[in-house]
RODO-2510 file (C-alpha; in nm, 4 decimals, decimal comma):
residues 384
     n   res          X          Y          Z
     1     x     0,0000     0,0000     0,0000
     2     x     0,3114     0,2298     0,0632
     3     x     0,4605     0,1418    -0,2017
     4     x     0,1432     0,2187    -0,4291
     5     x     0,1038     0,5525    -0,2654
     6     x     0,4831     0,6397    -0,3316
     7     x     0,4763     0,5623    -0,6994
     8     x     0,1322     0,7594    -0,7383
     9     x     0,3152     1,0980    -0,5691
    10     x     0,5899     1,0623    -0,8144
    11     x     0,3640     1,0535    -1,1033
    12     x     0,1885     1,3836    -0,9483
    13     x     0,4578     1,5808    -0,9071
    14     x     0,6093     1,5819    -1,2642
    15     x     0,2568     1,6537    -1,4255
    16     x     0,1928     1,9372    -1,1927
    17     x     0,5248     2,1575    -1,2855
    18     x     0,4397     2,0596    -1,6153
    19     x     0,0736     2,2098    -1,6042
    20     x     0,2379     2,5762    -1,5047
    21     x     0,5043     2,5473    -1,7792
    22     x     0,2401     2,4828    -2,0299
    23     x    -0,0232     2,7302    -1,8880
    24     x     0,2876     2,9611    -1,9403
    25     x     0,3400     2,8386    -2,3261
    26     x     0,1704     3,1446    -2,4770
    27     x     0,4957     3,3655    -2,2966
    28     x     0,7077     3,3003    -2,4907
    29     x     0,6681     3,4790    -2,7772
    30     x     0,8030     3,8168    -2,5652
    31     x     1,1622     3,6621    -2,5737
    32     x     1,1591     3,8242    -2,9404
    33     x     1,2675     4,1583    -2,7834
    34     x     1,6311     4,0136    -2,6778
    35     x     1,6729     3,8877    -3,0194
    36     x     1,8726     4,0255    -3,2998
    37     x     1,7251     4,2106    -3,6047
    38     x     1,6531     3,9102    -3,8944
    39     x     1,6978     3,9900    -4,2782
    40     x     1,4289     4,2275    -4,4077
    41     x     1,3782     4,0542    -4,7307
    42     x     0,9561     4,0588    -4,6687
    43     x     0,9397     3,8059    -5,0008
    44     x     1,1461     3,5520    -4,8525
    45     x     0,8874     3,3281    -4,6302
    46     x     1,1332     3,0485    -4,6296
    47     x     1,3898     3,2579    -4,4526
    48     x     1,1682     3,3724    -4,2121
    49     x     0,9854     3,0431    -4,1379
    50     x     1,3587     2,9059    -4,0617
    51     x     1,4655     3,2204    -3,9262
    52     x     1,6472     3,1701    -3,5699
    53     x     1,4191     3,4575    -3,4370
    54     x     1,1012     3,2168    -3,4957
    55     x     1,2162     2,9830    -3,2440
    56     x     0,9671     3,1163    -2,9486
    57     x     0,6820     3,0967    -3,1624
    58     x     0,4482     2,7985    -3,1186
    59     x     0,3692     2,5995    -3,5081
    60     x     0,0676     2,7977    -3,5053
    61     x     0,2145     3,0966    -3,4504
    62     x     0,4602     3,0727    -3,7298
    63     x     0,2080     2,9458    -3,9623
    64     x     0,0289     3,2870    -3,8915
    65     x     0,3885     3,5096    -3,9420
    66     x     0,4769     3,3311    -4,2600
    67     x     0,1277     3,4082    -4,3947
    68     x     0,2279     3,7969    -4,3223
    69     x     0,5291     3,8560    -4,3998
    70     x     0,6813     4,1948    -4,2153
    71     x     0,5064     4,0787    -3,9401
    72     x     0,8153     3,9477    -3,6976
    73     x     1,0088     4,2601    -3,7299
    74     x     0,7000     4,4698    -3,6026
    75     x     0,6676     4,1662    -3,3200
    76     x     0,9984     4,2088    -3,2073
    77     x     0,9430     4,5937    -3,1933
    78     x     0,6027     4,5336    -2,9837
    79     x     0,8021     4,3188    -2,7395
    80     x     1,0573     4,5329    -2,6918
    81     x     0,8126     4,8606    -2,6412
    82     x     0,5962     4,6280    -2,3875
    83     x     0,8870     4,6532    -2,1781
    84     x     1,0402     4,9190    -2,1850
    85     x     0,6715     5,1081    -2,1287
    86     x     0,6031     4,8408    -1,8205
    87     x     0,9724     4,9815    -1,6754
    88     x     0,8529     5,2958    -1,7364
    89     x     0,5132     5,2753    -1,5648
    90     x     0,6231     5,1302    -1,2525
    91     x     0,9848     5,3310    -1,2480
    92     x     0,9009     5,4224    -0,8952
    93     x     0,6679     5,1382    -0,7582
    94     x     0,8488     4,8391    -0,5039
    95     x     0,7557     4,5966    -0,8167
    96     x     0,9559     4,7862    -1,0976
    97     x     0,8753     4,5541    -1,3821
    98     x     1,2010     4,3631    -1,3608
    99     x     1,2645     4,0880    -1,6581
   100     x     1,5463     3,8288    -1,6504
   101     x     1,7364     3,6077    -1,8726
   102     x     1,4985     3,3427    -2,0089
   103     x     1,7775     3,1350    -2,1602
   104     x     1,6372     2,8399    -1,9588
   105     x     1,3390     2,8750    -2,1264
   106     x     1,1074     3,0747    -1,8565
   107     x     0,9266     3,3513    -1,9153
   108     x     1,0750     3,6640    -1,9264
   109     x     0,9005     3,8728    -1,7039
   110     x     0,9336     3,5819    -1,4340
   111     x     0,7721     3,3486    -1,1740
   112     x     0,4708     3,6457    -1,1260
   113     x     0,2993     3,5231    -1,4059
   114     x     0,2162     3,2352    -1,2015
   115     x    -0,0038     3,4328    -0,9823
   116     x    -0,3566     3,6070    -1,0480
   117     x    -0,2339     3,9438    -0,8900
   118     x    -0,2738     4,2555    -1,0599
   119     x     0,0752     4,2782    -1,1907
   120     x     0,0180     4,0059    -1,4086
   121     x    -0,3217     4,1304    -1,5704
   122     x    -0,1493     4,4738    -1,6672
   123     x     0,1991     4,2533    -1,8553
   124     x    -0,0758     4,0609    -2,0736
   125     x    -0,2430     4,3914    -2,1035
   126     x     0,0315     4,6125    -2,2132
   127     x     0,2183     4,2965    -2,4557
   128     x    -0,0914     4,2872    -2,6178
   129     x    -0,1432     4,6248    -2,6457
   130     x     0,1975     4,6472    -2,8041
   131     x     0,1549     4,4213    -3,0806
   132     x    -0,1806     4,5509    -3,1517
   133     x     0,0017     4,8999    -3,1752
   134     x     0,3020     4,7832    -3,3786
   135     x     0,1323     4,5430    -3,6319
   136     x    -0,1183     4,8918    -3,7183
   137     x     0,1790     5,1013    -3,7460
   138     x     0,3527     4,8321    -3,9638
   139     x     0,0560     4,8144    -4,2012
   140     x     0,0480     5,1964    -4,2397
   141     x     0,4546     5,1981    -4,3376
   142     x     0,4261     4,9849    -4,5546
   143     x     0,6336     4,7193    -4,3872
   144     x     0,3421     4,4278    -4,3965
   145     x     0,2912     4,2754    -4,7620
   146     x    -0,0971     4,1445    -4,6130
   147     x    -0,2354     4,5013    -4,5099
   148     x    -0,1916     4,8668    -4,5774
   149     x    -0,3509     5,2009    -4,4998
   150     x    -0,7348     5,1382    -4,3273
   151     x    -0,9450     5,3285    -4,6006
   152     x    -1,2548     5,2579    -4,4216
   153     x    -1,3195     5,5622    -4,2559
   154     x    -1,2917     5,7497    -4,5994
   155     x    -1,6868     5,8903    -4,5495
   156     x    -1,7810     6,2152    -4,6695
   157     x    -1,6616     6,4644    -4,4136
   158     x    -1,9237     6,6631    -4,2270
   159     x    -1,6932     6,9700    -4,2555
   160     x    -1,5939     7,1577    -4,5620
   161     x    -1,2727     7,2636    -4,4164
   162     x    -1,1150     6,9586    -4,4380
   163     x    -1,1320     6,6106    -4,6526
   164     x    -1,0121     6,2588    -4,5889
   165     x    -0,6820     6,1768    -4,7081
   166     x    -0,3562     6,0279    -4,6350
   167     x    -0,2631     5,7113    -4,4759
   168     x    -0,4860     5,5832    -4,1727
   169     x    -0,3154     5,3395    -3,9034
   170     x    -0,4977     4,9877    -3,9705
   171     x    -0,5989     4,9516    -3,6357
   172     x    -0,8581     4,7227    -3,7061
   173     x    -0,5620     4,3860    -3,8770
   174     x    -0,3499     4,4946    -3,5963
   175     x    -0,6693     4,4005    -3,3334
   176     x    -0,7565     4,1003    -3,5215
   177     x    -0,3744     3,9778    -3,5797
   178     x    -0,3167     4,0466    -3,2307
   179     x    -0,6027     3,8435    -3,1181
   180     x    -0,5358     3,5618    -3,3505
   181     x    -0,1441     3,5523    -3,2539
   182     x    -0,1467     3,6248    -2,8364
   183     x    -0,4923     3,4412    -2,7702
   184     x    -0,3629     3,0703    -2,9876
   185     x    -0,2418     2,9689    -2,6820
   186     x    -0,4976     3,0702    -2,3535
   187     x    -0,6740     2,7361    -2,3899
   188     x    -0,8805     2,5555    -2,1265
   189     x    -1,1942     2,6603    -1,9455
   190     x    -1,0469     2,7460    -1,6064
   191     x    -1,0380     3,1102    -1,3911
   192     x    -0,7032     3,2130    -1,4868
   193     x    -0,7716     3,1188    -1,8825
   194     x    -1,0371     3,3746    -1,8961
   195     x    -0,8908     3,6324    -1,6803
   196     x    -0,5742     3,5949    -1,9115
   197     x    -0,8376     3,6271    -2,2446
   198     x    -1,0279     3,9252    -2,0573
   199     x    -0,6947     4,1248    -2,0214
   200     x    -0,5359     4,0503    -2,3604
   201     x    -0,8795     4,1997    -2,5159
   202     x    -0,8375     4,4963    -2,2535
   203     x    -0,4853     4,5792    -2,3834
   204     x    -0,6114     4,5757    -2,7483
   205     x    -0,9126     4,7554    -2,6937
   206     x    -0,7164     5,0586    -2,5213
   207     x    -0,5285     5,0770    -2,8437
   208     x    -0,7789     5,0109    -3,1477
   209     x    -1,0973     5,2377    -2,9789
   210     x    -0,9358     5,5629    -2,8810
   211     x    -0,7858     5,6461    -3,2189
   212     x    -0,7763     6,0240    -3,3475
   213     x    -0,7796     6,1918    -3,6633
   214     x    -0,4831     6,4070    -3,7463
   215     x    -0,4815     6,6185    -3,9978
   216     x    -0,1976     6,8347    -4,2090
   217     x    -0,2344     7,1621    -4,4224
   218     x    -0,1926     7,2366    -4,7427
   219     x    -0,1729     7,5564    -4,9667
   220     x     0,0837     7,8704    -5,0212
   221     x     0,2822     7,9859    -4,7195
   222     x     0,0765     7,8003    -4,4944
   223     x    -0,2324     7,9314    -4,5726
   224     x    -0,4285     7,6166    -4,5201
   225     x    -0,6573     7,6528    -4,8038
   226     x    -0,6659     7,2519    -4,8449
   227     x    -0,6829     7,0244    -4,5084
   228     x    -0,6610     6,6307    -4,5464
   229     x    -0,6754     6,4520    -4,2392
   230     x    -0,6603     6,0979    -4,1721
   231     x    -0,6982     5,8376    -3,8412
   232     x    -0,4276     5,7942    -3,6590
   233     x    -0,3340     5,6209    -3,3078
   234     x    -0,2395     5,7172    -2,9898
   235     x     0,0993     5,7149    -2,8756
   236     x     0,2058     5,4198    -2,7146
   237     x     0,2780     5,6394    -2,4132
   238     x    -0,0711     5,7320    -2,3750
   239     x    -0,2048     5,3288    -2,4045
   240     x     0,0900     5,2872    -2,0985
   241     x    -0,0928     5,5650    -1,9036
   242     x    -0,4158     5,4391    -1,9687
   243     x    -0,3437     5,1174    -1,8900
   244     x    -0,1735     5,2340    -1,5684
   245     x    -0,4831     5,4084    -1,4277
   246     x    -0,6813     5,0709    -1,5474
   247     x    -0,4194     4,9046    -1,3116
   248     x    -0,4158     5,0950    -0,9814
   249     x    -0,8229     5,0682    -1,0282
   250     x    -0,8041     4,6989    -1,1339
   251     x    -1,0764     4,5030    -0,9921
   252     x    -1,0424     4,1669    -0,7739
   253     x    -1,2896     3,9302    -0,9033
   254     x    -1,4288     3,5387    -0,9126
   255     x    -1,6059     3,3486    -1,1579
   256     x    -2,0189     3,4559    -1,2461
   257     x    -2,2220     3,1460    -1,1376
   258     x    -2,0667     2,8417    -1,3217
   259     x    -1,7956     3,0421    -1,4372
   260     x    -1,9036     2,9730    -1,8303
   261     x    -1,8343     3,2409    -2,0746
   262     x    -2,2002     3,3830    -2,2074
   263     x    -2,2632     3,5848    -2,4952
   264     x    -2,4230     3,9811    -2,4194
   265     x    -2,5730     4,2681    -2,6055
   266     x    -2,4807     4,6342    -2,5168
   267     x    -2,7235     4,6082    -2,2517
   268     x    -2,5670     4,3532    -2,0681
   269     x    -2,8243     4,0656    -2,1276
   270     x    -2,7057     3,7197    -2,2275
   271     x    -2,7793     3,6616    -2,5502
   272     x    -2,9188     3,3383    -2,7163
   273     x    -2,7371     3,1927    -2,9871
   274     x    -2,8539     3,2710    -3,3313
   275     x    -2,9445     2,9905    -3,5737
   276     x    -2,7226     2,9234    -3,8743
   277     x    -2,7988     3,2414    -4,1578
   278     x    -2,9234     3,4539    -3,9330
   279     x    -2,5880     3,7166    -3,8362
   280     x    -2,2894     3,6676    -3,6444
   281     x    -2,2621     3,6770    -3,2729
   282     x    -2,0279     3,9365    -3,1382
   283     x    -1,6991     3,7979    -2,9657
   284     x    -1,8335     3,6070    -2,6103
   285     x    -1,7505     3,8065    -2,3206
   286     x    -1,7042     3,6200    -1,9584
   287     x    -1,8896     3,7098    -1,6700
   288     x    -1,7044     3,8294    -1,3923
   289     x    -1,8296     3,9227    -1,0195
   290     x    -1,6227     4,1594    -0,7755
   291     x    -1,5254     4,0280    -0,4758
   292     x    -1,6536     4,4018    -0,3360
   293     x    -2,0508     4,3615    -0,4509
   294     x    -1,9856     4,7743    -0,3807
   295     x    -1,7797     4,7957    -0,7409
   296     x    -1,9145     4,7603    -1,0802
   297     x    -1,8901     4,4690    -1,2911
   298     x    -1,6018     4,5146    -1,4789
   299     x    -1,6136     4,6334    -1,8563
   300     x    -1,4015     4,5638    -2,1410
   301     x    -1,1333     4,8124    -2,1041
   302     x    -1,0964     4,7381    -1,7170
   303     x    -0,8200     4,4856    -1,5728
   304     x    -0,8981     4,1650    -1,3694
   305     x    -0,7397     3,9603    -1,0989
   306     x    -0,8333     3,7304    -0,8512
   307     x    -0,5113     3,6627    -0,6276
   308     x    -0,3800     3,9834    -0,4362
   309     x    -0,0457     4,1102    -0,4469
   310     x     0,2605     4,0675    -0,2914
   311     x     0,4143     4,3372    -0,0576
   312     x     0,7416     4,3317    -0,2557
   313     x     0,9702     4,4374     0,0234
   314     x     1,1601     4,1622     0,0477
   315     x     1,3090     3,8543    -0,1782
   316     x     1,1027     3,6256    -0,3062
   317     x     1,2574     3,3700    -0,5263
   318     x     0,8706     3,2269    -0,5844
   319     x     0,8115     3,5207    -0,8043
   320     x     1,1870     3,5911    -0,9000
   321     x     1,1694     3,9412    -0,7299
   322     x     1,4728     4,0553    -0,5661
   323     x     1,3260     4,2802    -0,3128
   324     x     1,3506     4,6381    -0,2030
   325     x     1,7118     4,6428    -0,0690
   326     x     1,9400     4,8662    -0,2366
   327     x     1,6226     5,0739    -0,4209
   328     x     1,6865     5,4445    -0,4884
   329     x     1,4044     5,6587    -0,3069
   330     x     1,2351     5,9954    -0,2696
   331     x     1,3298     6,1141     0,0990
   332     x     1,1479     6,4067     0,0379
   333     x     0,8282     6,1959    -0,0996
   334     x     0,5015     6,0773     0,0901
   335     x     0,4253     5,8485    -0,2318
   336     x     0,5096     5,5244    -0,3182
   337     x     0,8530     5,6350    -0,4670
   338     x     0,9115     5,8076    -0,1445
   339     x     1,1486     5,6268     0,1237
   340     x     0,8637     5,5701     0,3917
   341     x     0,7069     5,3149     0,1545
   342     x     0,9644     5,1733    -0,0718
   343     x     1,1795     5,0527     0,1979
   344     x     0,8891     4,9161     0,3772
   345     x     1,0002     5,0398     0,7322
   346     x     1,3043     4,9425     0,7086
   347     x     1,5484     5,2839     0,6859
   348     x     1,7125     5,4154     0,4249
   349     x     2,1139     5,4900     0,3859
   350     x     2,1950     5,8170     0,2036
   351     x     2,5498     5,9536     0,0180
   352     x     2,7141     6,2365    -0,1316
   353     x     2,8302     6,2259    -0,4890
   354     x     2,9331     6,4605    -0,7324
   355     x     2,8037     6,5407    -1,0830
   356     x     2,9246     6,7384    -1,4265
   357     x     2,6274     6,9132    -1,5905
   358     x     2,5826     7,1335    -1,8051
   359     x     2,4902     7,5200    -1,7369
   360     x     2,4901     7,8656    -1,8658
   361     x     2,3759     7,7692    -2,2099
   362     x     2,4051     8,1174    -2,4174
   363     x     2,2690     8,0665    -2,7469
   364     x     2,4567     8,1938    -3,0196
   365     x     2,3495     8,3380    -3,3530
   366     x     2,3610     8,1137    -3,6018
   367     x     2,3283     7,8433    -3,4871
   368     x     2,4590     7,6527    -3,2081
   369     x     2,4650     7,6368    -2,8374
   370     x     2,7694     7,6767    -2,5925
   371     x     2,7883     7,5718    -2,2026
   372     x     2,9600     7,5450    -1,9548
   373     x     3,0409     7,2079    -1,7461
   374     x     2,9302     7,2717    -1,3757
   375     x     3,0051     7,0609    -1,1035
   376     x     2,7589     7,0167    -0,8706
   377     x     2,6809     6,7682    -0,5298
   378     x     2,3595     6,5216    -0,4910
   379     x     2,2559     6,3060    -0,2244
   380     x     2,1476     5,9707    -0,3075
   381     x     1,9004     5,7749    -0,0543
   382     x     1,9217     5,3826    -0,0882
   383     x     1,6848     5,1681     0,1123
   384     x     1,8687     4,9550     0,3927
***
């Protein structure tokens, strides 16, 4: 009998590390930022189907960049913008957004991804949002053989003053690339699937609806007597701010009744599925409750979680997070950058060190500037 029970643990164990590594699969893909630039020859699908740089993509995946060719050099430029906006975003927070060497095969933002904690929803938010962002942009340039400008919004204007013209991001292949390429691998029918689903759509969604039209003049000296304006998206900047204020009011939620995903109109109703001929169902939405029955069901553009946070103060190798020790602060700061906080009660050390800047910049007709190189003293604070 102990002998039966032994041999049944050591099955268990194996299959359980491998359920996280495969629930993890879909990661991947963001190791395309630390990889080198691969020839831009966009008619050679062979060399990009073989390509070195295709090697985190699942078949499917690849199947979907060697249909559109162009497509893996705007990928690698979404990865790399997804973090280097998530840096940016949390700059001053305990969790900075720190990424590590995913030689081994891990995923490069780390061991968080295994938890439901808001952290996690806004990385699959903002790498969505990113390829979303860079495959429109891509179409627009020209760099994408399988899209181009979106001429779709080409209407008659309501204004005389200006006319529709130029080159319009495709927002619209970049959300349904995006969707197609990030969501091939969030299979299964369990919480953290549809979380993962809800926040992927959130990410796109912050990039695709909140487009503007831009518009540039034309005529003598200026004058403006022609204006052609055309749709154009936000910076991704502004998606990283958004996304950041969908973050620090990201709502903690568990599964709606069975915790199946149900079609709804604009009302919020479920809807019954249509017979065959009769129109398309929109894309299913999953029903989510907050744990606070004081909050509002989430919406589309809001983030979702169901495990909370961390404190982040000190090391924990479970989420590969090295702590707060040795973290610049704010000693002057009540916030979270400020030393109170980020050092979670623990002190903070501070030093003197010097600086060369520049100062007295004089302007000088035409056309340079000259200053001078000032030496001046700073005081760093680092937590204890």
């Amino acid at each position: 009998m102990q002998l039966t029970l032994l041999v049944l643990v050591l099955l268990i164990i194996p299959l359980k590390g491998q359920g996280k590594k495969s629930k993890l699969k879909g990661t991947r893909w963001w190791s395309l930022a630390n990889i080198g630039q691969p020839s831009n020859d966009l008619h050679s699908n062979t060399q990009l189907y073989n390509s070195p740089s295709l090697l985190p993509l699942t078949k499917r995946q690849r199947r979907l960049v060697s249909k559109n060719p162009g497509t893996i050099l705007a990928l690698m430029s979404g990865a790399r913008m997804a973090i280097e906006e998530c840096k940016y975003q949390f700059r001053n927070r305990r969790w900075n957004c720190p990424t590590h060497d995913n030689s081994h095969g891990g995923p490069i933002f780390g061991k968080i991804l295994q938890k439901g904690c808001r952290e996690t929803s806004f990385i699959y938010a903002i790498t969505t949002a990113a390829v979303t962002h860079s495959i429109a942009r891509a179409c627009a340039d020209g760099s994408i053989l399988t899209c181009n400008c979106d001429y779709s919004m080409r209407e008659p204007s309501a204004k005389a003053d200006w006319d529709w013209g130029g080159c319009s991001d495709n927002a619209k292949f970049g959300h349904k690339f995006s969707r197609k390429f990030v969501d091939v691998l969030e299979k299964g029918k369990d919480f953290r699937y549809m979380l993962n689903l809800h926040n992927n759509e959130a990410g796109r969604v912050h990039v695709s609806k909140v487009m503007k039209r831009e518009c540039k003049c034309h005529g003598m000296s200026g004058s403006c007597t022609i204006k052609t304006c055309w749709m154009r998206l936000p910076t991704f900047r502004n998606v990283g701010d958004k996304l950041k204020d969908r973050f620090d009011g990201a709502t903690k939620v568990v599964s709606g009744n069975d915790g199946r995903r149900l079609p709804k109109d604009n009302n919020g109703s479920v809807r019954r599925k249509k017979k065959k001929g009769k129109g398309k169902l929109r894309r299913n939405k999953f029903r989510f409750e907050p744990v606070n029955f004081n909050h509002k069901p989430p919406g589309r553009r809001d983030l979702v979680y169901f495990e909370d946070s961390p404190t982040f103060c000190d090391k924990d190798t479970s989420i590969d997070f090295e702590g707060t020790k040795g973290r610049q602060c704010n000693a002057t700061s009540i916030g979270i950058e400020g030393c109170d906080l980020m050092c979670c009660g623990r002190g903070y050390t501070s030093s003197e060190y010097t600086v060369k800047e520049r100062c007295s910049c004089i302007f000088h007709w035409c056309c340079h500037v000259k200053c001078e190189i000032c030496t001046r003293k700073k005081i760093r604070h680092m937590c204890n």
